[in-house]
N, CA, C and O of each residue as an XYZ file, in Angstrom:
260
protein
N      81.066     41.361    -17.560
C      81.113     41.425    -19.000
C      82.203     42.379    -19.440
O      82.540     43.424    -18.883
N      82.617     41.919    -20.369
C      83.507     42.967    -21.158
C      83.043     43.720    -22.070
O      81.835     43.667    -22.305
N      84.157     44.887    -23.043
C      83.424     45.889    -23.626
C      83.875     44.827    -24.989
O      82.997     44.873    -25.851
N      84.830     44.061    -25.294
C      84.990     43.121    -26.441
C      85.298     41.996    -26.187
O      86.415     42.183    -25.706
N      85.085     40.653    -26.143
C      85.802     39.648    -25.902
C      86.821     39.260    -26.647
O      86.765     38.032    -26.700
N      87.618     39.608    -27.179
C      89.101     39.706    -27.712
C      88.446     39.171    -29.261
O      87.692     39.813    -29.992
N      89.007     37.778    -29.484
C      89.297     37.076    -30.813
C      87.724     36.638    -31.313
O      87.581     36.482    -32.526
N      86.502     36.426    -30.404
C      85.377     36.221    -30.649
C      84.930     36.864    -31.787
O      84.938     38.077    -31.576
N      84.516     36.576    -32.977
C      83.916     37.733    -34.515
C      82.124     38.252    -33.106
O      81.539     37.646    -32.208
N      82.005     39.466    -33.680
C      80.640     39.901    -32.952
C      79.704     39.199    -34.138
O      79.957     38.908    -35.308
N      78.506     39.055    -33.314
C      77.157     38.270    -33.226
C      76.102     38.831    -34.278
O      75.291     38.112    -34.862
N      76.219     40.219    -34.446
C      75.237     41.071    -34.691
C      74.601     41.139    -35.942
O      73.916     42.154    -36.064
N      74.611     40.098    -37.279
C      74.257     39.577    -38.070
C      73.408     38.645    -37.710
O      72.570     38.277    -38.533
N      73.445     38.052    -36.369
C      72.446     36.893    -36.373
C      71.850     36.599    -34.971
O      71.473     35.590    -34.375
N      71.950     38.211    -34.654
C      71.102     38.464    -34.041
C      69.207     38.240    -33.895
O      68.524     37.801    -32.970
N      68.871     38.724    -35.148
C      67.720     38.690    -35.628
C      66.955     37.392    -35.669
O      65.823     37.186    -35.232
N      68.042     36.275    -36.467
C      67.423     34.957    -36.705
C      67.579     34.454    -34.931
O      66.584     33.841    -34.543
N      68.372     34.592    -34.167
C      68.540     34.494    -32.815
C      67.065     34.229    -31.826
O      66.594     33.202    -31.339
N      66.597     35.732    -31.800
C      65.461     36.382    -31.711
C      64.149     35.224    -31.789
O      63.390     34.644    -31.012
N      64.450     35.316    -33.373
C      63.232     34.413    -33.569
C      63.123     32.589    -33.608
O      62.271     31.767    -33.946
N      64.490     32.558    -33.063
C      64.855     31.142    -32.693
C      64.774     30.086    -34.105
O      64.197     29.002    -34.188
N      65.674     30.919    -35.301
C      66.133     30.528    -36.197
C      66.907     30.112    -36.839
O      66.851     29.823    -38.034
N      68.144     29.991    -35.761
C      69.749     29.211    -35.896
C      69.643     27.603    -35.611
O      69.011     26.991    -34.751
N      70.294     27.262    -36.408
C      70.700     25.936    -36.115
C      71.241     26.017    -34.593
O      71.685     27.034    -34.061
N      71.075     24.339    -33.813
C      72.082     24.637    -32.595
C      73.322     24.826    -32.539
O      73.717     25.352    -31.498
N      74.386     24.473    -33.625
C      75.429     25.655    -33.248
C      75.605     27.047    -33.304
O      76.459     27.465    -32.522
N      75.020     27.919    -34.031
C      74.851     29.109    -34.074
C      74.478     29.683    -32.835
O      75.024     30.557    -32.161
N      73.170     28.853    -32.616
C      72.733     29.778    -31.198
C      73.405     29.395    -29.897
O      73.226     29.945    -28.811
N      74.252     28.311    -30.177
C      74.962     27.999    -28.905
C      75.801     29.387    -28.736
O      75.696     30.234    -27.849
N      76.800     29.345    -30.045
C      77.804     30.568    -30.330
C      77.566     31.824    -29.961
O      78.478     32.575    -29.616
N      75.810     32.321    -30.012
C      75.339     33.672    -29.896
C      75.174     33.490    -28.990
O      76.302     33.749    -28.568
N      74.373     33.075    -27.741
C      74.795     32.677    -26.707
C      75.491     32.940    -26.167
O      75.376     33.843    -25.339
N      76.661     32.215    -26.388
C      78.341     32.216    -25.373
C      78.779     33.872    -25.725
O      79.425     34.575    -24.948
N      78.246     34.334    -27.141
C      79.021     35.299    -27.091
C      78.510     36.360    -26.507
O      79.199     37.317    -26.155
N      76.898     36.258    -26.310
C      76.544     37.251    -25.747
C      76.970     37.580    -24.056
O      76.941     38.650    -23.449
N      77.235     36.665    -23.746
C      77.898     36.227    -22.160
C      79.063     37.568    -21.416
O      79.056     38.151    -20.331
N      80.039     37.645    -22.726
C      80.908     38.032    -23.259
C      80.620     39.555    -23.641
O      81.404     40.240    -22.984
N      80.099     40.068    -24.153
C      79.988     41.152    -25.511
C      79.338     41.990    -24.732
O      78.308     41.378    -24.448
N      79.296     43.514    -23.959
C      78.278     44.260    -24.309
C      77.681     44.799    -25.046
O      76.458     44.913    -24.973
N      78.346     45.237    -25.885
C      77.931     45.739    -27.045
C      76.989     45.059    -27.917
O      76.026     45.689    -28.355
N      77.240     43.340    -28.335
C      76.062     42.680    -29.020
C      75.148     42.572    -27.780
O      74.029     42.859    -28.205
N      75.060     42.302    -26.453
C      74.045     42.529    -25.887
C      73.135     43.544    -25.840
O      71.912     43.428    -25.765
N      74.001     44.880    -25.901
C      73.049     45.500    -25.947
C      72.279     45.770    -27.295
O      71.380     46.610    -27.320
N      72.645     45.037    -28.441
C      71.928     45.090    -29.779
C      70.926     44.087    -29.484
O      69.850     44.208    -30.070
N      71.087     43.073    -28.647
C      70.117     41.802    -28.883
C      69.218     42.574    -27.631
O      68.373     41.724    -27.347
N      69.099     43.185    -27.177
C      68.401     43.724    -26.734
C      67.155     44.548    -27.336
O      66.093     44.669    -26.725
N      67.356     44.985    -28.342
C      66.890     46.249    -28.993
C      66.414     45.388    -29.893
O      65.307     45.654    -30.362
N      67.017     44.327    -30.294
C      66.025     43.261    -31.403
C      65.315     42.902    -31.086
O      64.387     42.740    -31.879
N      65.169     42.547    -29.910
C      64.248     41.367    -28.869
C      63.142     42.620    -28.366
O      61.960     42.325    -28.543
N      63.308     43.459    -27.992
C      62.352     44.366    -28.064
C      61.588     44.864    -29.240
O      60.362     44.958    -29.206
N      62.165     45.122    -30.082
C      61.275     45.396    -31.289
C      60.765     44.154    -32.059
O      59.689     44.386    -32.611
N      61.263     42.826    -32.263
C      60.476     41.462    -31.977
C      58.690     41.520    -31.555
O      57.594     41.384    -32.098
N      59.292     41.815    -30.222
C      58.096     42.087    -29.000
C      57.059     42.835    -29.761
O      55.945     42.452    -30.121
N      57.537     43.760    -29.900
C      56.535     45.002    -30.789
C      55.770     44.677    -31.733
O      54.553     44.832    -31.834
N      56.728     44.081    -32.642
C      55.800     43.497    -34.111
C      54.872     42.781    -33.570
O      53.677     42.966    -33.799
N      55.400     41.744    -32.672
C      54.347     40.731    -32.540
C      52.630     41.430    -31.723
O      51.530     40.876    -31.741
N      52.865     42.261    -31.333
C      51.619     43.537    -30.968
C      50.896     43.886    -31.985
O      49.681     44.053    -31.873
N      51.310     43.987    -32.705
C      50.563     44.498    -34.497
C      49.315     43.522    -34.484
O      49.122     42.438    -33.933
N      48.658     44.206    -35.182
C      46.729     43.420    -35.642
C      47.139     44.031    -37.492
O      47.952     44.849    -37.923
N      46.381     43.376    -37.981
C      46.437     43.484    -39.595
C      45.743     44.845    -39.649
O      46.140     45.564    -40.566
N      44.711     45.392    -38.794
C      44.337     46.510    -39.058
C      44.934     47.772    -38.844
O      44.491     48.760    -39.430
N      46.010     47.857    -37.973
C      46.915     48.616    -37.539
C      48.257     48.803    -38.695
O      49.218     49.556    -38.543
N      47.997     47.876    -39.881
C      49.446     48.540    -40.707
C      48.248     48.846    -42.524
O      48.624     48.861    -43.696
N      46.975     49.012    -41.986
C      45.995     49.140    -43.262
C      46.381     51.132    -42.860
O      46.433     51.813    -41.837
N      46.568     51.376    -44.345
C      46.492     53.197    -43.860
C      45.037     54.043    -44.363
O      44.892     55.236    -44.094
């Protein structure tokens, strides 16, 4: 992997919808390929996809204060 893949725009806007498998198939093809590419958006789609994870742990009684 590289630290930029040159002319590629970074990912990191759509990241999120990524995540939750909310792109059309070209988008996520694109995020994808670029993540291949990118450390840097990898390591963001990382940190999305983990905190993803997290939410989905939540019970309705756990966000009552």
């Amino acid at each position: 992997m590289s630290a930029d893949p040159g002319d590629d725009p970074h990912v990191r806007p759509l990241l999120g919808a990524y995540v939750l498998d909310a792109l059309n198939p070209e988008e996520t093809c694109r995020v994808a390929r670029h993540l291949r590419g990118c450390d840097g958006c990898t390591r963001d789609y990382v940190e999305v996809a983990e905190a993803s994870a997290l939410l989905a742990l939540l019970q309705a009684e756990d966000l009552r204060e």
